[in-house]
Backbone as XML, in Angstrom:
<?xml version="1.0"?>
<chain id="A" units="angstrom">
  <residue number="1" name="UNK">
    <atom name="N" x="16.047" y="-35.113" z="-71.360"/>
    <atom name="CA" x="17.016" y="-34.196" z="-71.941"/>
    <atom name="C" x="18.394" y="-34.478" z="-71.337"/>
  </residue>
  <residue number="2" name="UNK">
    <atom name="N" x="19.088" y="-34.402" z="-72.247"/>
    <atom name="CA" x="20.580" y="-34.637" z="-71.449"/>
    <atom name="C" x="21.642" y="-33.825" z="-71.239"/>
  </residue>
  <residue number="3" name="UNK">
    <atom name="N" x="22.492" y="-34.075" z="-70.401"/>
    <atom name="CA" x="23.440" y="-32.321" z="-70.110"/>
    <atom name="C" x="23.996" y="-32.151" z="-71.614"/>
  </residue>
  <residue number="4" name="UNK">
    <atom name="N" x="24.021" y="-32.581" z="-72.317"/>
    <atom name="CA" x="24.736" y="-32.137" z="-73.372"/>
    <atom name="C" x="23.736" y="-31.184" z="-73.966"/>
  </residue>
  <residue number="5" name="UNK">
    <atom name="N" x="22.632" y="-31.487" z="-74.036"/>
    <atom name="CA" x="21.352" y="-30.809" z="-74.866"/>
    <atom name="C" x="20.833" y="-29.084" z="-74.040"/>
  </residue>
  <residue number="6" name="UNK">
    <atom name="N" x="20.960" y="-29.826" z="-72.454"/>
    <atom name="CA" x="20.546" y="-28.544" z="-71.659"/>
    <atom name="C" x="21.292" y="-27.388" z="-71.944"/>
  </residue>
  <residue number="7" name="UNK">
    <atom name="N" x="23.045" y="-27.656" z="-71.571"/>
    <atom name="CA" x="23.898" y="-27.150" z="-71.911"/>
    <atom name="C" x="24.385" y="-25.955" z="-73.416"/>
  </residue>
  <residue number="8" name="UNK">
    <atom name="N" x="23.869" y="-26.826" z="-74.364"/>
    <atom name="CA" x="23.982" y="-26.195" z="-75.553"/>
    <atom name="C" x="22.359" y="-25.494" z="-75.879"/>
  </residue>
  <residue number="9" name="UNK">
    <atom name="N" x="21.646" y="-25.551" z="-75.007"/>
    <atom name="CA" x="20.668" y="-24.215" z="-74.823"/>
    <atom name="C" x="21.409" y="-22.903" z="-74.229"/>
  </residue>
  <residue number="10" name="UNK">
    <atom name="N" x="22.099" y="-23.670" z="-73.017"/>
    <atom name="CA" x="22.440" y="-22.421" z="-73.077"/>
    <atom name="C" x="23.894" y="-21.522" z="-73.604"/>
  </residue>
  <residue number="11" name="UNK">
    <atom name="N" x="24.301" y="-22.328" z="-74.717"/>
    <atom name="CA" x="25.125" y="-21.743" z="-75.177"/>
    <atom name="C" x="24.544" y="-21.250" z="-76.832"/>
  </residue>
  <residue number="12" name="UNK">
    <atom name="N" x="23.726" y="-21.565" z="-77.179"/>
    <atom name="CA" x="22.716" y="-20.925" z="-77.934"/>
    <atom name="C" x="22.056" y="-19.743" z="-77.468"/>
  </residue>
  <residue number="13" name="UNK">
    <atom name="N" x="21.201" y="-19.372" z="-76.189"/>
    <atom name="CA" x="20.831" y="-18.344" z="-75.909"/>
    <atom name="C" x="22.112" y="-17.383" z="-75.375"/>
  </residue>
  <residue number="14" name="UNK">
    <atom name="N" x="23.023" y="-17.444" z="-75.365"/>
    <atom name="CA" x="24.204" y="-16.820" z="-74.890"/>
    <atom name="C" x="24.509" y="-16.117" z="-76.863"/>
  </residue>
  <residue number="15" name="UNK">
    <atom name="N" x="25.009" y="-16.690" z="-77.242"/>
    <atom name="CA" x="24.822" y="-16.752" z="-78.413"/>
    <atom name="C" x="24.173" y="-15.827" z="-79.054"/>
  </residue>
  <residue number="16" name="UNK">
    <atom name="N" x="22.792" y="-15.923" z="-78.801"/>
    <atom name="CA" x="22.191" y="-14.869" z="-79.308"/>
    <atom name="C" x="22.469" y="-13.501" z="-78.909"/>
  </residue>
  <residue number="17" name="UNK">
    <atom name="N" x="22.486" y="-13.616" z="-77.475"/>
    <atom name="CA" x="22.957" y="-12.328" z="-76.979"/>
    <atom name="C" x="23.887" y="-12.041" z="-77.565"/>
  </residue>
  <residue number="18" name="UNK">
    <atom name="N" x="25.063" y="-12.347" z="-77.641"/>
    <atom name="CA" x="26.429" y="-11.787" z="-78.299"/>
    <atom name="C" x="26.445" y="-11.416" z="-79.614"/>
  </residue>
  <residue number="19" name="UNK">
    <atom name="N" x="26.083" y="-11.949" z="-80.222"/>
    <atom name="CA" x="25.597" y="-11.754" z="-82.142"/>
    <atom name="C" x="24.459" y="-10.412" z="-81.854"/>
  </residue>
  <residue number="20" name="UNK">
    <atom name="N" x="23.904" y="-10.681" z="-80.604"/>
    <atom name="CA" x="22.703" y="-9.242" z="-80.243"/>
    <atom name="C" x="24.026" y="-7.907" z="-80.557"/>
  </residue>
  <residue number="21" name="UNK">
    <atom name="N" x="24.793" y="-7.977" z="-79.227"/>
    <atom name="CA" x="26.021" y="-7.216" z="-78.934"/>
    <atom name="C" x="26.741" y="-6.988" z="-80.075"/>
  </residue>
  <residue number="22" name="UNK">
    <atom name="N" x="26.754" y="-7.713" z="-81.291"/>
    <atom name="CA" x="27.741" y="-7.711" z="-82.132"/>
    <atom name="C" x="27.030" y="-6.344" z="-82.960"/>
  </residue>
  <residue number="23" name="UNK">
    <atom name="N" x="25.762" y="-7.139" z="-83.121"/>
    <atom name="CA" x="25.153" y="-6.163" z="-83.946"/>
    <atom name="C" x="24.971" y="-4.400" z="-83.227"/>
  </residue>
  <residue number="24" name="UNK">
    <atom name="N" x="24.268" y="-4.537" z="-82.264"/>
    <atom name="CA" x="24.141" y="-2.965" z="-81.834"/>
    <atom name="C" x="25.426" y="-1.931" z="-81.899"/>
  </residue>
  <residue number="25" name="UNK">
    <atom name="N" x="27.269" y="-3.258" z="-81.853"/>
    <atom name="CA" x="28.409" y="-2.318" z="-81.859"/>
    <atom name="C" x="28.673" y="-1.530" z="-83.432"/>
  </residue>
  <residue number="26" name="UNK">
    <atom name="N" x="27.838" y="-2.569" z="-84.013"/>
    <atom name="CA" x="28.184" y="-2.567" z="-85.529"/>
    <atom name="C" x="27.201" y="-0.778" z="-85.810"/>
  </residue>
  <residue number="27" name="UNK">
    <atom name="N" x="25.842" y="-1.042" z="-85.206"/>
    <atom name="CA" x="25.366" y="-0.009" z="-85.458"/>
    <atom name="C" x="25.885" y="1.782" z="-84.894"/>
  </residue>
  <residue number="28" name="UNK">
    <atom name="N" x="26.025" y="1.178" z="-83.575"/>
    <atom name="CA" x="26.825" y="2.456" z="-82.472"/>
    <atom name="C" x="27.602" y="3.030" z="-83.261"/>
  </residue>
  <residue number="29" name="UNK">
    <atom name="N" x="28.549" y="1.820" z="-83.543"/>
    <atom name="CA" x="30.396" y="2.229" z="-84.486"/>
    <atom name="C" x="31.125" y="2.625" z="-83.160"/>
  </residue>
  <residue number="30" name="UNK">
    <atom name="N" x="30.216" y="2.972" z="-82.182"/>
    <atom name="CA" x="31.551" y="3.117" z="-80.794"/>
    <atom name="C" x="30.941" y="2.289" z="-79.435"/>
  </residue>
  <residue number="31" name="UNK">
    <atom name="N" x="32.024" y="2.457" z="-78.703"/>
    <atom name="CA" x="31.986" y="1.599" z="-77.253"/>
    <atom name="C" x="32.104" y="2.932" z="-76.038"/>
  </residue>
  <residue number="32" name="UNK">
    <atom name="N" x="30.738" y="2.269" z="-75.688"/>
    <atom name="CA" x="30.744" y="3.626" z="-74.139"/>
    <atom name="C" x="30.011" y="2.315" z="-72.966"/>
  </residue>
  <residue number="33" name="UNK">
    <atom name="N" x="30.721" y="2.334" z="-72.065"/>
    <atom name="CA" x="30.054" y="1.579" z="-70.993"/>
    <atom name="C" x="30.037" y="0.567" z="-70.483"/>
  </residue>
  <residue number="34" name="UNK">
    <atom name="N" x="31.443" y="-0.146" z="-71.421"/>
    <atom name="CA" x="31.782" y="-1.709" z="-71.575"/>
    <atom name="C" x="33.009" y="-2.171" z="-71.631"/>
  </residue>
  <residue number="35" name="UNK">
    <atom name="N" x="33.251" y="-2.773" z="-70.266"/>
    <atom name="CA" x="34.542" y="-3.568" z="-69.965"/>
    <atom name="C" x="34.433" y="-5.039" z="-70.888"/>
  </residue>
  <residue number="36" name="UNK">
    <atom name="N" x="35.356" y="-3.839" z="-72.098"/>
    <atom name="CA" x="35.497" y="-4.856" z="-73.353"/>
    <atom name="C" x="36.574" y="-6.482" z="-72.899"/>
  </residue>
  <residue number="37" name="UNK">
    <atom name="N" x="37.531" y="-6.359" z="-71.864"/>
    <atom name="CA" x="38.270" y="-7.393" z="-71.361"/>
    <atom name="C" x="37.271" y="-8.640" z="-70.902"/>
  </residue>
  <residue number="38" name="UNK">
    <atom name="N" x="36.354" y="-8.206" z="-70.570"/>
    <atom name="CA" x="34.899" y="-9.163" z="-70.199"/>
    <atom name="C" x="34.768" y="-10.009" z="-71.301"/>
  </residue>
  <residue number="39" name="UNK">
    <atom name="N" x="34.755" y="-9.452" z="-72.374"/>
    <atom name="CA" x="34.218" y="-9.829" z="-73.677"/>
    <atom name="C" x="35.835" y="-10.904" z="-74.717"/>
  </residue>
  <residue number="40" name="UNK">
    <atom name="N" x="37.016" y="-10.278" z="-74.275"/>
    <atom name="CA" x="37.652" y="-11.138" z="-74.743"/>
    <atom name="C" x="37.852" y="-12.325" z="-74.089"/>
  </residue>
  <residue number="41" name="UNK">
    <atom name="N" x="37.798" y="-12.534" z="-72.270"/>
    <atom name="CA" x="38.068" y="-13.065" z="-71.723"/>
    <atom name="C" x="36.849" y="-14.569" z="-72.464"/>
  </residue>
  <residue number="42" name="UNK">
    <atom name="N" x="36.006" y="-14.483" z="-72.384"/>
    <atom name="CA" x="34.589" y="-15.097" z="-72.618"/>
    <atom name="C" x="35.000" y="-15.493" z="-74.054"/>
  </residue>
  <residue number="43" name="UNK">
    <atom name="N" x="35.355" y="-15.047" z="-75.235"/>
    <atom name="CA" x="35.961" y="-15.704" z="-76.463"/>
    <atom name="C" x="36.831" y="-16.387" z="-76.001"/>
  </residue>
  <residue number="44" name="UNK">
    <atom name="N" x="38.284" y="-16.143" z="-75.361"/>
    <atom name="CA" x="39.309" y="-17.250" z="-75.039"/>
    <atom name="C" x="38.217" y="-18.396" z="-74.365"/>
  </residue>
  <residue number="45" name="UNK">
    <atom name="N" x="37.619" y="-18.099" z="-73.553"/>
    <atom name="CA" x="37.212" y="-19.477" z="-72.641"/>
    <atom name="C" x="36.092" y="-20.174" z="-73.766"/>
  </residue>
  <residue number="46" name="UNK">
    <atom name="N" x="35.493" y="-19.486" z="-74.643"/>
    <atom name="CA" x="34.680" y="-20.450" z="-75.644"/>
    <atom name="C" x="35.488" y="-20.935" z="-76.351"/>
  </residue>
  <residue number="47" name="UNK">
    <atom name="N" x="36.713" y="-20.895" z="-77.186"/>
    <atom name="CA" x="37.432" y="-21.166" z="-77.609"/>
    <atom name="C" x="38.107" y="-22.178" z="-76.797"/>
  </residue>
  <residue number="48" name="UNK">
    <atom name="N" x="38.148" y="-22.658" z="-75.756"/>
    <atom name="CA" x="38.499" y="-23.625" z="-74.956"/>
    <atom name="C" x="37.356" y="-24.805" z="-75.310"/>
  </residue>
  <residue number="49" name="UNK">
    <atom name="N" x="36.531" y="-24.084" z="-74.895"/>
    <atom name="CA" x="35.547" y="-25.199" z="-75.163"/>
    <atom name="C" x="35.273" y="-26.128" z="-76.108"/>
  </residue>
  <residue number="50" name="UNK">
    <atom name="N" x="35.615" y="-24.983" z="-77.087"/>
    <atom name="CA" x="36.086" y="-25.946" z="-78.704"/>
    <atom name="C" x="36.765" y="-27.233" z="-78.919"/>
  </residue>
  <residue number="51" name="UNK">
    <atom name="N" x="37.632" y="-26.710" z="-78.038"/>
    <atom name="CA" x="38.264" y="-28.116" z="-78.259"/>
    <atom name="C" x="37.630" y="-28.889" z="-76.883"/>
  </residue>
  <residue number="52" name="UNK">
    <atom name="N" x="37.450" y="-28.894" z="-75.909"/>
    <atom name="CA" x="36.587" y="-29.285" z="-75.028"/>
    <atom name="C" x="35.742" y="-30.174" z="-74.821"/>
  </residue>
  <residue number="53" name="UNK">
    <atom name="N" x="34.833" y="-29.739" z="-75.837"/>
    <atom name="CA" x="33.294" y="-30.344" z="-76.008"/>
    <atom name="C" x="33.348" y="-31.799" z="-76.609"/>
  </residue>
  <residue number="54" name="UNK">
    <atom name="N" x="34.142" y="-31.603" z="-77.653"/>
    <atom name="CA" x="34.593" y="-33.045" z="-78.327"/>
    <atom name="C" x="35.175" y="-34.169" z="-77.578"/>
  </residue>
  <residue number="55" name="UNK">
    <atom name="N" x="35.666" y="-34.048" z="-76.586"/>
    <atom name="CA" x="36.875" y="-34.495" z="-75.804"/>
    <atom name="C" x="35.789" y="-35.526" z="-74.903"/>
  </residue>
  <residue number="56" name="UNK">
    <atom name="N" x="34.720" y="-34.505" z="-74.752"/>
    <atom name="CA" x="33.962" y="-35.233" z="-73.809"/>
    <atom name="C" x="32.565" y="-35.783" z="-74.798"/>
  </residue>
  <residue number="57" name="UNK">
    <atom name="N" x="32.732" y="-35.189" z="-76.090"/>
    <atom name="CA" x="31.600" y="-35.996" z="-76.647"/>
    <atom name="C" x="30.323" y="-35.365" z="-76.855"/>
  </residue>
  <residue number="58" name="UNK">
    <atom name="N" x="30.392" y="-34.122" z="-76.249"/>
    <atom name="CA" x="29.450" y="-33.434" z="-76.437"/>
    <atom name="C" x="29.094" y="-32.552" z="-77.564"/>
  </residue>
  <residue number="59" name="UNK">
    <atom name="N" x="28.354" y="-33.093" z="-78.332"/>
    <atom name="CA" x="28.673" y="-32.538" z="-80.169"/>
    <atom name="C" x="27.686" y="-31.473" z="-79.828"/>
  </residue>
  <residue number="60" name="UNK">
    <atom name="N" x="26.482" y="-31.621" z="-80.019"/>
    <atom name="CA" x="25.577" y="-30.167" z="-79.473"/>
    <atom name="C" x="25.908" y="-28.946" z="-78.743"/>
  </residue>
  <residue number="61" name="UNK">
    <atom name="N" x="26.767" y="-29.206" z="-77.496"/>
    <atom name="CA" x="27.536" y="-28.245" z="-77.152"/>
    <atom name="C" x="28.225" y="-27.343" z="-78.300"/>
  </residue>
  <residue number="62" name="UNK">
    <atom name="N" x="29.155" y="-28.273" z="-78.681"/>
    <atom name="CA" x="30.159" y="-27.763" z="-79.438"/>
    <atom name="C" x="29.906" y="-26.575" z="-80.911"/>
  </residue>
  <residue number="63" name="UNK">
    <atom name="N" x="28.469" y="-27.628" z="-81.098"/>
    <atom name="CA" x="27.375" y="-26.359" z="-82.313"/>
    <atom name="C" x="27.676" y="-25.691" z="-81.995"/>
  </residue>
  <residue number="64" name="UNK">
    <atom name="N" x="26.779" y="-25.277" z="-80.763"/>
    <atom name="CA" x="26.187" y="-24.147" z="-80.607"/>
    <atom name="C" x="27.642" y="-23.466" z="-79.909"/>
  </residue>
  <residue number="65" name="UNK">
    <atom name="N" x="28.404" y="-24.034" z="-79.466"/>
    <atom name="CA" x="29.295" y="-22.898" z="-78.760"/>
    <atom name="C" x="30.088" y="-22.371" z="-80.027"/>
  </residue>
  <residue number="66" name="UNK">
    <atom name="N" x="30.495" y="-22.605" z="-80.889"/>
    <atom name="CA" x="30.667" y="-22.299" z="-82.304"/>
    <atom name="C" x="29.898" y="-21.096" z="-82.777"/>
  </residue>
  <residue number="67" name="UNK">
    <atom name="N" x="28.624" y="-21.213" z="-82.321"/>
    <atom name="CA" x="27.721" y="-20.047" z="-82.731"/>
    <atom name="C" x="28.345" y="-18.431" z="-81.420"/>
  </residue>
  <residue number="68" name="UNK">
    <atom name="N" x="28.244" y="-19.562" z="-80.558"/>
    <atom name="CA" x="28.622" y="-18.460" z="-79.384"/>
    <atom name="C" x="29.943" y="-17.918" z="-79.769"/>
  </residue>
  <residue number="69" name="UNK">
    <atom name="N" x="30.793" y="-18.375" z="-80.349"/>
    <atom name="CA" x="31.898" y="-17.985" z="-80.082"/>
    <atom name="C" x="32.172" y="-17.168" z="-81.239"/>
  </residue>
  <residue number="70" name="UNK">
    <atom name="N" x="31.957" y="-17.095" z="-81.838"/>
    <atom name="CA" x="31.889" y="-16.047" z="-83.526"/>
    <atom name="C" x="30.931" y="-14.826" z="-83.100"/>
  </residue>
  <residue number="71" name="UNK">
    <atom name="N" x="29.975" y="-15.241" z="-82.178"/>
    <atom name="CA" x="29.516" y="-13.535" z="-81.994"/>
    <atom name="C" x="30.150" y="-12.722" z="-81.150"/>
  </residue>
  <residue number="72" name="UNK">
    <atom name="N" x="30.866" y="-13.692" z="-80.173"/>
    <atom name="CA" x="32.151" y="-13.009" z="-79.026"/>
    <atom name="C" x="33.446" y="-11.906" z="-79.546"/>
  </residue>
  <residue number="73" name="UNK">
    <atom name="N" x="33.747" y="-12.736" z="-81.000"/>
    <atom name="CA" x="34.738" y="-12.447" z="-81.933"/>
    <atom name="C" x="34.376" y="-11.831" z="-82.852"/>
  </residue>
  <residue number="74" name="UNK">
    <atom name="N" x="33.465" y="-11.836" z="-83.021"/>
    <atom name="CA" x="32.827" y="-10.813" z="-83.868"/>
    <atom name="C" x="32.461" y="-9.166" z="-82.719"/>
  </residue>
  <residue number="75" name="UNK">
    <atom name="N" x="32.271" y="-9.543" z="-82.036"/>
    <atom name="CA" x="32.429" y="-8.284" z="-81.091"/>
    <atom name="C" x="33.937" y="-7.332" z="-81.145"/>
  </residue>
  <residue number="76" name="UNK">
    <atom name="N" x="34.311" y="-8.590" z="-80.439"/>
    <atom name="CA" x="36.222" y="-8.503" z="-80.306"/>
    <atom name="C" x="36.480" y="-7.368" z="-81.688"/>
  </residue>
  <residue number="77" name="UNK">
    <atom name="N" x="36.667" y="-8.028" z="-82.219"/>
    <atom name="CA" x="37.103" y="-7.751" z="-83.568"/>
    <atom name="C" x="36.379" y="-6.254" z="-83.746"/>
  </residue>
  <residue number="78" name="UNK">
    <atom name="N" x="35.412" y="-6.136" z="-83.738"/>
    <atom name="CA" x="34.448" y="-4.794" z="-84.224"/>
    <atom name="C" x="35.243" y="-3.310" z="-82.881"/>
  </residue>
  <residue number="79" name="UNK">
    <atom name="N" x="34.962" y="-4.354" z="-81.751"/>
    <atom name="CA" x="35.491" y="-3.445" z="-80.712"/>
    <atom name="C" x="36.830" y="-2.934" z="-80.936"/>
  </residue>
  <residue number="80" name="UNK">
    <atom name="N" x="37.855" y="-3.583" z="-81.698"/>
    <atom name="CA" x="39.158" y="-2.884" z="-81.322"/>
    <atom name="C" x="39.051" y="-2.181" z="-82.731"/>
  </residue>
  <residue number="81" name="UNK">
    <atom name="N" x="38.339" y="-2.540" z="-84.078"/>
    <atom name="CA" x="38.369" y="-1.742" z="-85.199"/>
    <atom name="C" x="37.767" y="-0.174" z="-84.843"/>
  </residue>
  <residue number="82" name="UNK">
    <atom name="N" x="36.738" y="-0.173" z="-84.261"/>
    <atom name="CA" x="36.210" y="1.079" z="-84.019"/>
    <atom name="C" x="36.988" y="1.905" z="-82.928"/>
  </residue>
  <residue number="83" name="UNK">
    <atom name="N" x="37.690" y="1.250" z="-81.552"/>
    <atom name="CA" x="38.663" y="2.202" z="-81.006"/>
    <atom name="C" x="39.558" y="2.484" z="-82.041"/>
  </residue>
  <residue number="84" name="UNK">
    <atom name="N" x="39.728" y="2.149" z="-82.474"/>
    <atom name="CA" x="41.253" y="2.253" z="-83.530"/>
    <atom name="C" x="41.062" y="3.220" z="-84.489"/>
  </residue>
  <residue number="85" name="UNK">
    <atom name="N" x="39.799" y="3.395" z="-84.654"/>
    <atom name="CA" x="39.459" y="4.208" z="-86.233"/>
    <atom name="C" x="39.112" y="5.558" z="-85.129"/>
  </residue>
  <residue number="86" name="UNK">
    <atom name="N" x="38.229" y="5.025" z="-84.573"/>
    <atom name="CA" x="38.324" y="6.135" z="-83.239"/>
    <atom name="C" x="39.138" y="7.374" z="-83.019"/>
  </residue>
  <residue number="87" name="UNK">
    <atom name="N" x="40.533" y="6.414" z="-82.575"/>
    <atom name="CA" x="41.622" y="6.922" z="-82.325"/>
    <atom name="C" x="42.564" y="8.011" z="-83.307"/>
  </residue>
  <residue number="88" name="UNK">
    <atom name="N" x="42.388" y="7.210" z="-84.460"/>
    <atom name="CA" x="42.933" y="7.485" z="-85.611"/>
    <atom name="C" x="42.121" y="9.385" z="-86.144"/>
  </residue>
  <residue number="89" name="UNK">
    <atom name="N" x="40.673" y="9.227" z="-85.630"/>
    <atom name="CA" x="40.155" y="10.485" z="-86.274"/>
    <atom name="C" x="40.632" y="11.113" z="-85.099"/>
  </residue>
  <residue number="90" name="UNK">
    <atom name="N" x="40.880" y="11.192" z="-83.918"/>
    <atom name="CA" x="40.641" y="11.990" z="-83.058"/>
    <atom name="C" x="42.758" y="12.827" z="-83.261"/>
  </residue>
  <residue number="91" name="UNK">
    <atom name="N" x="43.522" y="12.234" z="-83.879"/>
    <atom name="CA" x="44.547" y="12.388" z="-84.110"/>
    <atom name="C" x="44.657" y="13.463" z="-85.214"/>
  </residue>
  <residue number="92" name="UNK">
    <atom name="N" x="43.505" y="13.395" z="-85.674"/>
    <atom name="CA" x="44.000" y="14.461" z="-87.563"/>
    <atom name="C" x="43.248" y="15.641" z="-86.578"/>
  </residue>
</chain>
């Protein structure tokens, strides 16, 4: 097996987790308990990788961090829609 292959296991099982996370925010509709900055920080740095992975050749990586990185942003994204709508009811 080669680091490229090991590697993009574990950016596949990471992956899952986050698309996990994406989904349970989707269901919640709110955020209690979670240093959401964790979560953007971890999209910017997959998003590094993006361009990254190629650089060094590592195409498998790059899959799967692709996968990883859309459930990060897909978090992102869900997380600031629901503070926001949040916010918005708690105002009327």
């Amino acid at each position: 097996m080669t680091p490229d292959l090991i590697n993009s296991l574990f950016e596949l099982i990471g992956g899952g987790f986050t698309w996990a996370n994406a989904w349970h925010l989707y269901q919640a509709k709110q955020i209690k308990g979670v240093y959401w900055p964790t979560l953007l920080f971890f999209t910017a740095f997959g998003l590094w990788n993006l361009f990254y992975y190629p650089m060094l050749g590592q195409w498998f990586s790059f899959a799967a961090g692709v996968f990883l990185v859309a459930g990060n942003a897909t978090w992102v994204i869900l997380a600031i829609y629901y503070t926001r709508n949040r916010q918005q009811l708690s105002e009327l």
